[in-house]
C-alpha positions in Angstrom: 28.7 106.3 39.5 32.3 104.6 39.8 32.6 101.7 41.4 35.4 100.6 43.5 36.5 96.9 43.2 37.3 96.3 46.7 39.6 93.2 48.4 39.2 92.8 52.1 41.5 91.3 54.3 40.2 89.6 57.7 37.4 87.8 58.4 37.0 88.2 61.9 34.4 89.8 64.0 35.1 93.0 62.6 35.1 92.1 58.9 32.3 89.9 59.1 30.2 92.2 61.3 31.1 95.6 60.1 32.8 95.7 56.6 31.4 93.2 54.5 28.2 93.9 55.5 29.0 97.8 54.8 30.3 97.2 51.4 28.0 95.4 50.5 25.3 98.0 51.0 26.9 101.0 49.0 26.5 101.0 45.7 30.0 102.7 45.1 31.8 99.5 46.0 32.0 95.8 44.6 33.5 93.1 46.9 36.1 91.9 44.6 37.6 89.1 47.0 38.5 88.6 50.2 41.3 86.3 52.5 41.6 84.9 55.7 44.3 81.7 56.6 41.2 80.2 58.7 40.1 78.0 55.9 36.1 78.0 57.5 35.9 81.9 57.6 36.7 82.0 54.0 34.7 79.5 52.8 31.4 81.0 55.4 32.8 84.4 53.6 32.6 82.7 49.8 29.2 81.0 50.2 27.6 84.5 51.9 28.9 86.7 49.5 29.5 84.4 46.3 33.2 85.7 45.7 36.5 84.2 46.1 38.3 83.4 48.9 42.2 83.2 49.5 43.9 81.9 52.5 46.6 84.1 51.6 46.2 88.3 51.8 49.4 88.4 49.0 47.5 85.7 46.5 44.5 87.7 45.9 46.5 90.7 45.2 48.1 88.4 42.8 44.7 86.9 41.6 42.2 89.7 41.7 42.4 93.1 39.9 41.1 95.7 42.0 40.9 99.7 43.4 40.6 99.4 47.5 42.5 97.0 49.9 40.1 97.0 52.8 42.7 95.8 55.9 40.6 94.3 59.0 43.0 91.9 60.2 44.8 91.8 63.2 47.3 94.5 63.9 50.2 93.1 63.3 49.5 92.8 59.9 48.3 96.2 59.4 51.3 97.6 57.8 52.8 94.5 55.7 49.7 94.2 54.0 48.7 97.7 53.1 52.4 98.3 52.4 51.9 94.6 49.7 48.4 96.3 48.7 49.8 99.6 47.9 52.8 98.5 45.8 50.1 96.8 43.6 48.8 99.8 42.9 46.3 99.5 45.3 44.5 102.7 48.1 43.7 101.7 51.3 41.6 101.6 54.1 42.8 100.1 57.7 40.9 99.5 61.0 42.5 101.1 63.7 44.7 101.3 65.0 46.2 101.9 61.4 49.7 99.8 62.7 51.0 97.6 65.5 53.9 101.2 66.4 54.6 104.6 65.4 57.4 102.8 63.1 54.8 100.8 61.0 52.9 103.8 60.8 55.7 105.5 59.3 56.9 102.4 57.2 52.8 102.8 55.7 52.5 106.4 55.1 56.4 106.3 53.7 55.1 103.6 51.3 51.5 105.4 50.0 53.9 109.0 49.9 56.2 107.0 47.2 53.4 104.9 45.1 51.4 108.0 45.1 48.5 105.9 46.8 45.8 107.3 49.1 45.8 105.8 52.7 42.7 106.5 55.5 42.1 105.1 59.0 38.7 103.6 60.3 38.1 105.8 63.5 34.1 105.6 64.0 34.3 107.3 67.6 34.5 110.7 65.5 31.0 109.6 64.7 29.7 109.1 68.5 27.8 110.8 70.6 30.4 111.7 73.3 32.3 113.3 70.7 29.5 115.3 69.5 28.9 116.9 72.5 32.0 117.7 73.7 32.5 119.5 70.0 29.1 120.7 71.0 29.8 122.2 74.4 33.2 123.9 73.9 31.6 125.8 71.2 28.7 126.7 73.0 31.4 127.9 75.3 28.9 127.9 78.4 31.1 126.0 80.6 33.6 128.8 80.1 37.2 127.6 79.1 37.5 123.9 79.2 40.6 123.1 81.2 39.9 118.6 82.0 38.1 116.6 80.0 38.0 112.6 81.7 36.7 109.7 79.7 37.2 106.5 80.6 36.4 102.5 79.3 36.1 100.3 81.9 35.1 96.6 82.6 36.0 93.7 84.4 37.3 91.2 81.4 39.8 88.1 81.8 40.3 88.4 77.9 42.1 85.1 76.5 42.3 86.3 72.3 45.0 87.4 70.4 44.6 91.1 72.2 45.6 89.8 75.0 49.4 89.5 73.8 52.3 91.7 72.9 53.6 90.2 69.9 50.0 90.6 68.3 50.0 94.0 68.7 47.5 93.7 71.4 46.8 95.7 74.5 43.9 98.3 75.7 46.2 101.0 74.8 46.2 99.8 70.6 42.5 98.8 71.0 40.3 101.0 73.2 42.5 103.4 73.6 43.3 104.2 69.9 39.5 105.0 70.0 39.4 107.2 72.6 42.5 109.3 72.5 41.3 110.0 68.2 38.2 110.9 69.4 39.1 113.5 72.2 42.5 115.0 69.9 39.4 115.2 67.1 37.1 117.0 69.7 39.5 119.8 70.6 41.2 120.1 67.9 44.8 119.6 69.4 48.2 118.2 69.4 49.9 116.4 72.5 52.7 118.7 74.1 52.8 116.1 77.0 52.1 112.7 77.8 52.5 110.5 81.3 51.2 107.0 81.3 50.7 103.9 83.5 50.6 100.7 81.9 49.7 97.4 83.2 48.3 93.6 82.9 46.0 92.7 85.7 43.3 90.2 84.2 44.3 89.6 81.0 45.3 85.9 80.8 48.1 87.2 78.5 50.7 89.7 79.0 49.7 92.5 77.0 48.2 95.6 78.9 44.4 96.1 80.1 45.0 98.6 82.5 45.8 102.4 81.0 46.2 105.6 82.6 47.2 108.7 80.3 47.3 112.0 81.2 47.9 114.1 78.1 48.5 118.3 77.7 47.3 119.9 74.7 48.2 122.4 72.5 44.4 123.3 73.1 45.4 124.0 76.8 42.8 121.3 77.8 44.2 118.5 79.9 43.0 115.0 78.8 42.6 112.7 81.7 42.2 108.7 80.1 41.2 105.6 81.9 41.3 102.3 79.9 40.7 99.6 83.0 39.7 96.5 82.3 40.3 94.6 85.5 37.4 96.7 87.7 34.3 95.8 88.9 32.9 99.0 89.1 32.6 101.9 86.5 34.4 105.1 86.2 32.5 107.9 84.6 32.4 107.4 80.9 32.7 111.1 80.3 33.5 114.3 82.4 34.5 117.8 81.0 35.4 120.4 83.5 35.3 124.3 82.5 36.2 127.6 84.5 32.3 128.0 85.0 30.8 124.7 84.8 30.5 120.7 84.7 29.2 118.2 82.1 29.1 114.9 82.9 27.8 111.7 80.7 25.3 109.6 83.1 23.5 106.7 82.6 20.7 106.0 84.5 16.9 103.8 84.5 16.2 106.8 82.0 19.3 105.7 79.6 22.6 107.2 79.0 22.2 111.3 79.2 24.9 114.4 78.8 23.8 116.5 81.8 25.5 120.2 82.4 25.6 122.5 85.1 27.4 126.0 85.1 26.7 129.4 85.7 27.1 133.0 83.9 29.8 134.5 85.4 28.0 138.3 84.2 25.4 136.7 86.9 27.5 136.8 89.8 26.3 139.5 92.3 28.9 138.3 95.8 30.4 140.3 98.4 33.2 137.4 98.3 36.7 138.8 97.5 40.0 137.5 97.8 41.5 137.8 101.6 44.7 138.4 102.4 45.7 138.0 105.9 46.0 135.2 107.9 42.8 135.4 109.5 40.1 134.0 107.7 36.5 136.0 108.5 34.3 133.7 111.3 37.4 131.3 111.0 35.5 129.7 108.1 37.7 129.0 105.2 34.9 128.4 103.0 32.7 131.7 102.5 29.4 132.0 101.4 29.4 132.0 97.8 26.4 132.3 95.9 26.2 131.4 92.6 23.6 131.4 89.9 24.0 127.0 88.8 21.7 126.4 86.1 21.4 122.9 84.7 20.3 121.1 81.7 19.8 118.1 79.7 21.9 118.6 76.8 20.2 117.4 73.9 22.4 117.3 70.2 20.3 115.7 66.9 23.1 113.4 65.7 22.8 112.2 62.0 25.2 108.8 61.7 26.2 108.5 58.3 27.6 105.7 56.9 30.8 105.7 57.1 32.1 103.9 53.9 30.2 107.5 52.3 33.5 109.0 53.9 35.7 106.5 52.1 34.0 106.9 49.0 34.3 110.6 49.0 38.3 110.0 49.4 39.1 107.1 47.4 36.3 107.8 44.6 35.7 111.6 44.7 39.4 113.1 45.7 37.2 115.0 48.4 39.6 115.4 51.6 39.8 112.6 53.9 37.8 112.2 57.0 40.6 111.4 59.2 43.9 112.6 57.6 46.7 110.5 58.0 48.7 113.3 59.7 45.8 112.7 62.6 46.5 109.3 62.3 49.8 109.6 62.5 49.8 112.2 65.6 47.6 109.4 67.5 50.4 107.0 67.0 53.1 109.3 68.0 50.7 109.8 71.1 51.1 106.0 71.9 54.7 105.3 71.7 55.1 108.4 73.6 52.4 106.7 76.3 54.4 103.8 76.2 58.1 105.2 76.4 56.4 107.0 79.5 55.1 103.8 81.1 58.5 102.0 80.4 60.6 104.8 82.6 
């Protein structure tokens, strides 16, 4: 089995939590090195893993030979380092979102097109359970055609890190909402024709956005309705997707967190109703009796979570195609600066 030599870049929650712990586990990959300017994480990172440490992403490149930059740190660095990782000859592998702009973006993949190098994205959310079903249910095709599908992340959070400001790259539209709109573009299969956005900074104690409203169109035909809030006390519905003959809604309850549909077969529909066209509505009721055949149920989808450094060992390793392309990537970027050229007029 080939093993990758692997340098990751970032100690931080996510690279302590997530990454180091990953690589470590899979056999196709050896943690090489790994850099963070905050002197303790590197030396917790050295003692826990018995590699070295840099303080310095651009001396370990120098220091270390290796196959995989793993790039964890915080988005404004994205794109300088994997652009320094991939002109040593380096592939990588970048935690979303994969730059701070569209631009970076373009400055990265411009960079792995002309070294020849192999570039993917972390984007778990294709992994989740939300996206599962909503694959799930629009090809089951019960709901009939999908037309709205709302999802939304909300919380009441006076965040005081480095996402709280602009110049970090920060903002709930980089960080949540890179999640979401990758998972819901993934689910149906689409490209943005449209998008209309609200932007604004309501209990962050910096100045960078926690409150998001996108509405985008499809080339699917399925309009994506995004809320991102992070300055309200009360939820919105996590998940919502609205079809010509039915309704699935994600709920969370004292029985946990459940995908519950109701619709009806249209083939079922036995109704004297038909369409009116006078002025004077029959028994001067505007709402006749309509009776339709709802059925509901409990939708139920075995979901196998593989581990997702599999996916990058397949790419990097194997040559097999990547799990999330870079044009995918690069279409949820181009979805953002569109979101935020909206919000700015």
């Amino acid at each position: 089995m080939k093993t990758l030599r692997t340098l990751v870049s970032g100690l931080g929650r996510i690279g302590w939590d997530y990454h180091l712990p990953n690589l470590k586990d899979h056999p196709g990959f050896e943690i090489a090195g790994a850099a963070d300017p905050d002197t303790a994480r590197a030396n917790e990172v050295a003692a826990a893993y018995g590699i070295p440490t840099f303080g310095r992403f651009e001396d370990m490149l120098q220091a270390v030979p290796a196959d995989l930059a793993v790039i964890c740190s915080p988005t404004m660095f994205h794109a300088p380092q994997a652009i320094a990782a991939m002109e040593h000859g380096l592939d990588v592998f970048i935690d979303k979102p994969i730059a701070q702009d569209l631009s970076a973006c373009d400055a990265i993949l411009e960079t792995a097109k002309r070294t020849g190098r192999c570039v993917m994205c972390y984007q778990p959310q294709r992994e989740s359970r939300e996206c599962q079903v909503i694959r799930h249910i629009l090809q089951d095709g019960r709901l009939g055609p999908v037309y709205m599908i709302k999802a939304s992340r909300c919380d009441y959070w006076r965040r005081n890190d480095w996402q709280a400001l602009k110049k970090n790259g920060g903002g709930m539209l980089n960080n949540y909402g890179a999640h979401l709109i990758d998972m819901l573009m993934f689910a149906t299969q689409s490209r943005a024709t449209r998008v209309s956005a609200y932007l604004n900074c309501q209990a962050s104690l910096g100045d960078a956005d926690d409150v998001v409203k996108l509405m985008i169109d499809t080339t699917a035909g399925i309009l994506l309705d995004l809320d991102i809030n992070m300055a309200t006390a009360y939820p919105l519905m996590p998940l919502t997707v609205m079809g010509k003959y039915g309704t699935l809604q994600e709920v969370t309850d004292s029985q946990g967190t459940r995908f519950k549909a109701r619709w009806f077969d249209p083939k079922e529909v036995d109704s004297d109703l038909a369409l009116e066209g006078g002025l004077a509505a029959g028994g001067r009721k505007y709402k006749q009796p309509d009776r339709l055949p709802w059925r509901e149920e409990t939708i139920e989808i075995a979901i196998e979570q593989p581990h997702y450094y599999d996916y990058c060992y397949d790419y990097f390793a194997l040559d097999k195609p990547a799990f999330c392309p870079v044009e995918q990537t690069r279409e949820l970027m181009r979805i953002i600066d569109l979101a935020r050229r909206d919000a700015a007029r």
